[in-house]
C-alpha positions in Angstrom: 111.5 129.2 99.4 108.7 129.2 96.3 106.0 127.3 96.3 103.0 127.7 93.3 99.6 125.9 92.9 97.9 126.3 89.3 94.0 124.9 89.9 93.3 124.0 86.3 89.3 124.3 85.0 89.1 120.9 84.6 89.7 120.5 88.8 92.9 119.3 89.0 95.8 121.1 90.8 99.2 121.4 89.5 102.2 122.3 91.9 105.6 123.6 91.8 105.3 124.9 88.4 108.0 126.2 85.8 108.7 130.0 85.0 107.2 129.4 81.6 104.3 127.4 83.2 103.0 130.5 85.7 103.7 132.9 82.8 101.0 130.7 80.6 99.2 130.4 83.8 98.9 134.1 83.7 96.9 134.4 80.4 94.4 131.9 81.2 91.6 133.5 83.1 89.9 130.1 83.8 92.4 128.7 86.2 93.8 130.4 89.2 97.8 130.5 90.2 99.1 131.2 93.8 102.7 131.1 94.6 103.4 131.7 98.2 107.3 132.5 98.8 108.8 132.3 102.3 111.7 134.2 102.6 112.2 136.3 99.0 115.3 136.1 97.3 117.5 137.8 94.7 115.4 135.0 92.1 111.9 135.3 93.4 112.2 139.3 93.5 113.3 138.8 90.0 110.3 136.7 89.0 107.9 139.4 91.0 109.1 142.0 88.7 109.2 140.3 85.3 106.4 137.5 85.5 104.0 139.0 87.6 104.8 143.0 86.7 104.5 144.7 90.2 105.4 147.4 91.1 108.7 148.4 92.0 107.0 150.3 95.3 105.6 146.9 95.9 108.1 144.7 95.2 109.8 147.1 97.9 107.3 146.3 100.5 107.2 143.0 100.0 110.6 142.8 100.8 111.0 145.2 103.4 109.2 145.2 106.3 106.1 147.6 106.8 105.0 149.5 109.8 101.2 148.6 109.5 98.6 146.9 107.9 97.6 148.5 104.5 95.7 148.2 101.4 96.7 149.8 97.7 95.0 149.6 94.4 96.7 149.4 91.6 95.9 148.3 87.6 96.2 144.8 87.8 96.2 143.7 91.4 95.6 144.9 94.9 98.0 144.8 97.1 97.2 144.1 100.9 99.6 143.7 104.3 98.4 142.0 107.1 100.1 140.9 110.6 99.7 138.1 112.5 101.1 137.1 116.1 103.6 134.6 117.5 104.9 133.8 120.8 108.4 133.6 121.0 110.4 132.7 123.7 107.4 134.2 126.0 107.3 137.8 123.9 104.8 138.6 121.0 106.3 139.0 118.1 104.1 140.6 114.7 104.4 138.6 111.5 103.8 140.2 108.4 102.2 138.5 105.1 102.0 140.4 102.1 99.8 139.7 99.8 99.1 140.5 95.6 95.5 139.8 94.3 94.7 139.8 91.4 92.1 138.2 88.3 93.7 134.8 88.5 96.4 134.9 90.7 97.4 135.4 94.1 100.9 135.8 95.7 101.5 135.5 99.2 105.3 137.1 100.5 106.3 136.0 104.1 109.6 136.5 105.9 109.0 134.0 108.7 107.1 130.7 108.8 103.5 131.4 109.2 101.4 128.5 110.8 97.8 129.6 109.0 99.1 129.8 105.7 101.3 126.6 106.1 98.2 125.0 106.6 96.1 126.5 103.6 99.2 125.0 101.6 99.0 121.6 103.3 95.0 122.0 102.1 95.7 122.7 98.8 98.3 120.0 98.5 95.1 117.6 99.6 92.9 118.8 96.5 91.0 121.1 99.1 88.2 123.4 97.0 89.3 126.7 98.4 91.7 127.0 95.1 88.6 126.7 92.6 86.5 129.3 94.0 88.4 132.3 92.9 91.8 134.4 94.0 89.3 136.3 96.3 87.6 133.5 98.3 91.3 132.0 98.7 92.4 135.4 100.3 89.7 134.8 102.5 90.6 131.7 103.5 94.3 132.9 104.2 93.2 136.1 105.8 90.5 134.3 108.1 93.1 131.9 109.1 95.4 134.7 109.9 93.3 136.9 112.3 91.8 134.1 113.9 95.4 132.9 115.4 95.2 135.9 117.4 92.2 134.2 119.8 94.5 131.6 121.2 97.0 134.7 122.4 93.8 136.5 123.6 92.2 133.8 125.4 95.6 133.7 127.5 96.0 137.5 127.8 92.6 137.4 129.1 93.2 134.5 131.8 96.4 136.4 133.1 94.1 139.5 133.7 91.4 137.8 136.0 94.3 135.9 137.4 96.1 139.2 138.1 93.2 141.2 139.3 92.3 138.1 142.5 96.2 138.3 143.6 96.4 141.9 143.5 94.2 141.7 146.9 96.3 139.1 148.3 99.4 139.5 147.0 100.1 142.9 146.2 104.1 143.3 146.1 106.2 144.6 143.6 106.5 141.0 141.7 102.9 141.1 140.9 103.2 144.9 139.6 105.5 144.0 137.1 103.3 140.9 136.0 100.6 143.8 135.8 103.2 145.5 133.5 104.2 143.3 131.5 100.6 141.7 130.5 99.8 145.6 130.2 102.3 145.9 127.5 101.0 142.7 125.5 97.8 144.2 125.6 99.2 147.5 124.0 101.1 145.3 121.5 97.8 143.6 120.5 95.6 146.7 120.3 98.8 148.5 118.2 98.6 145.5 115.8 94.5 144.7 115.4 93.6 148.5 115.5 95.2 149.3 111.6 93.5 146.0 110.4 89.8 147.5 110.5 90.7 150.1 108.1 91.9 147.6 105.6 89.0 144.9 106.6 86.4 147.9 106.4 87.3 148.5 102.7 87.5 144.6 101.8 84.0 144.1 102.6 82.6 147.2 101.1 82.2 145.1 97.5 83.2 147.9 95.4 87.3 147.1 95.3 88.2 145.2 91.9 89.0 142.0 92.1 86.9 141.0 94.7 83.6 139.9 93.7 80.6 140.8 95.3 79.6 137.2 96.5 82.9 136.6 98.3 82.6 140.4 99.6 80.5 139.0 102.5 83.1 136.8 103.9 85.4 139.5 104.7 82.5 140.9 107.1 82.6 137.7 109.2 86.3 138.2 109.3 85.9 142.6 110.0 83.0 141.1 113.0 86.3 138.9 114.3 88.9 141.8 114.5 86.1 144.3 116.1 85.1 141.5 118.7 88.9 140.9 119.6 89.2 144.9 120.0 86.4 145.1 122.5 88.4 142.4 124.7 91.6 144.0 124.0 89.8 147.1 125.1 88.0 145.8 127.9 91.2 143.7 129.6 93.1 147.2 129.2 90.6 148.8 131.6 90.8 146.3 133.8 94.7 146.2 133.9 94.6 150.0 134.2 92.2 150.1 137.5 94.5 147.1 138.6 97.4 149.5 138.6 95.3 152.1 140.1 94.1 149.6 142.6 98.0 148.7 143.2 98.9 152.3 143.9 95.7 152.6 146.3 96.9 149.6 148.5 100.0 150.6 149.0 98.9 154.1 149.9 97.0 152.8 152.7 99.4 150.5 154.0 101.8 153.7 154.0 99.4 155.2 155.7 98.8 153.0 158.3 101.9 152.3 159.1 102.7 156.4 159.2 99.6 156.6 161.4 100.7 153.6 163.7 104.3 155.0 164.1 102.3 158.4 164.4 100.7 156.7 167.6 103.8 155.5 169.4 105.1 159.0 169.3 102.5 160.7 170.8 102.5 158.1 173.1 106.2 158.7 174.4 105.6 162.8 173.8 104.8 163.0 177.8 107.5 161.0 178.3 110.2 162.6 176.1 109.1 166.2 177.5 109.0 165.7 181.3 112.4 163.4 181.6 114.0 166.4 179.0 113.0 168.7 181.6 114.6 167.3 184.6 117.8 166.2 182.6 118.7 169.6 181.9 121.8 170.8 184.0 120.6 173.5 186.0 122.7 174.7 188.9 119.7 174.3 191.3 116.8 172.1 190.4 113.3 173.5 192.5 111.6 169.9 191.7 114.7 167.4 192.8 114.0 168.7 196.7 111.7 166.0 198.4 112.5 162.2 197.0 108.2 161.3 197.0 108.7 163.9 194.0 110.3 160.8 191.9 107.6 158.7 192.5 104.7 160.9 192.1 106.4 161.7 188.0 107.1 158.1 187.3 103.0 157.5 188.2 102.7 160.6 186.1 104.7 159.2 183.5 103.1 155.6 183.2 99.7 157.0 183.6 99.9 159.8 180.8 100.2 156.3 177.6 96.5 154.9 179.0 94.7 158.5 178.9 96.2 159.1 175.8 95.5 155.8 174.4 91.6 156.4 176.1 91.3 159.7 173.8 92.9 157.9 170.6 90.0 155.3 171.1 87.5 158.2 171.7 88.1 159.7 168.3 88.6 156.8 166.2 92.3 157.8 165.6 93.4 154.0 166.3 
């Protein structure tokens, strides 16, 4: 799906525009042309290469998908890829938007629906300003949109962690281990997708890339400020999912060991018991001990009275 805008010098704002209409577009530095596509087909791949003149390469990337976020200069445009995320049937899934800026246009490439740029269209559609100040400032606007849908995710990645870390003390079984693990690997999925962004970012607000004017330079450091403060809570909810793991292992060492040293107990406890009664049940032709019967009596005191000195000494040396 194609969609273009042409914001006119005059104000007004033209949509869904012709093949000869963006290729006029194109020659008039005064107005400003973006056509987002959703989805690129045989046609809009076409109109890439011959309308617009990219690069094969980034024709390329636009249509397959790319492994990280990246920034490339090239004669008449620059040519950025960033990722968003999306919840999908309780996973996070990365969506990539690739984008072409140049003097006076900007293309947008997307292979799924993306929520911050379907509402920069919607915007647009209303007459909203953001067209007229320049390709730049409406790559802001897009870009801003983009890495600020990562807070709602974060916000909730960052409630499951404190929720996590009070039931580990209550509620430490496996179930809440692989809770841990699983809001451990969301975190690693964030930090793999925001960590390539602040190379990219870094550069945009520099002010020395072409295309980008120094003016509009400055709102890309707002944006570079949003992607460092969401890696320091990506960071910092890691930590705290990693010492929740350690804290995991560490309770259920102790429970092992006290129910080793508790079983531990009850066996020393029957060790008199087991040793004297294996002593007399052996089958010895003559047995010295089984002469008088008081002998019985006196072992069976012996017996019952061995558990409360042993339990006395236990107590004595803080073994129970």
């Amino acid at each position: 799906m194609l969609r273009s805008y042409l914001a006119k010098p005059d104000g007004t704002i033209d949509c869904g525009l012709s093949r000869e209409q963006m290729l006029r577009a194109l020659t008039d530095d005064q107005g400003l042309l973006w056509v987002d596509i959703e989805g690129p087909e045989d046609i809009e791949v076409e109109l890439l290469l011959e309308v617009f003149d990219l690069h094969p390469l980034t024709v390329e990337d636009c249509i397959m998908p790319n492994v990280r976020p990246k920034l490339e200069e090239f004669e008449r445009y620059l040519f950025i890829v960033l990722q968003g995320l999306t919840r999908t049937d309780g996973k996070l899934k990365a969506v990539e938007m690739d984008v072409c800026l140049g003097k006076n246009f900007l293309i947008t490439i997307r292979s799924d629906r993306i929520k911050s740029v379907e509402d920069d269209c919607a915007r647009v559609e209303k007459k909203s300003p953001i067209i007229r100040r320049g390709a730049d400032f409406l790559f802001y606007s897009l870009a801003d949109s983009l890495i600020d849908s990562y807070f709602p995710i974060l916000d909730e990645v960052e409630a499951r962690v404190d929720e996590l870390e009070a039931k580990l003390l209550t509620d430490s079984t496996e179930h809440t281990l692989r809770e841990i693990f699983h809001v451990y690997n969301e975190l690693m999925a964030l930090r793999r997708t925001l960590a390539p962004h602040r190379e990219v970012l870094s550069r945009l607000n520099r002010g020395d890339l072409p295309f980008i004017s120094a003016s509009n330079a400055i709102y890309f450091r707002d944006i570079y400020d949003h992607l460092l403060r969401m890696s320091d809570l990506v960071d910092a909810c890691r930590e705290v999912t990693t010492m929740s793991l350690e804290a995991y292992a560490t309770i259920v060492s102790n429970r092992l060991n006290e129910i080793m040293k508790t079983m531990t107990a009850f066996a020393t406890l029957a060790l008199p018991l087991v040793i004297i009664t294996g002593v007399f049940g052996m089958n010895f032709g003559e047995h010295p001990e089984l002469g008088p019967r008081w002998i019985y009596h006196v072992l069976s005191l012996g017996l019952l009275g061995s558990m409360p000195i042993t339990i006395y000494f236990f107590r004595k040396y803080r073994w129970l």
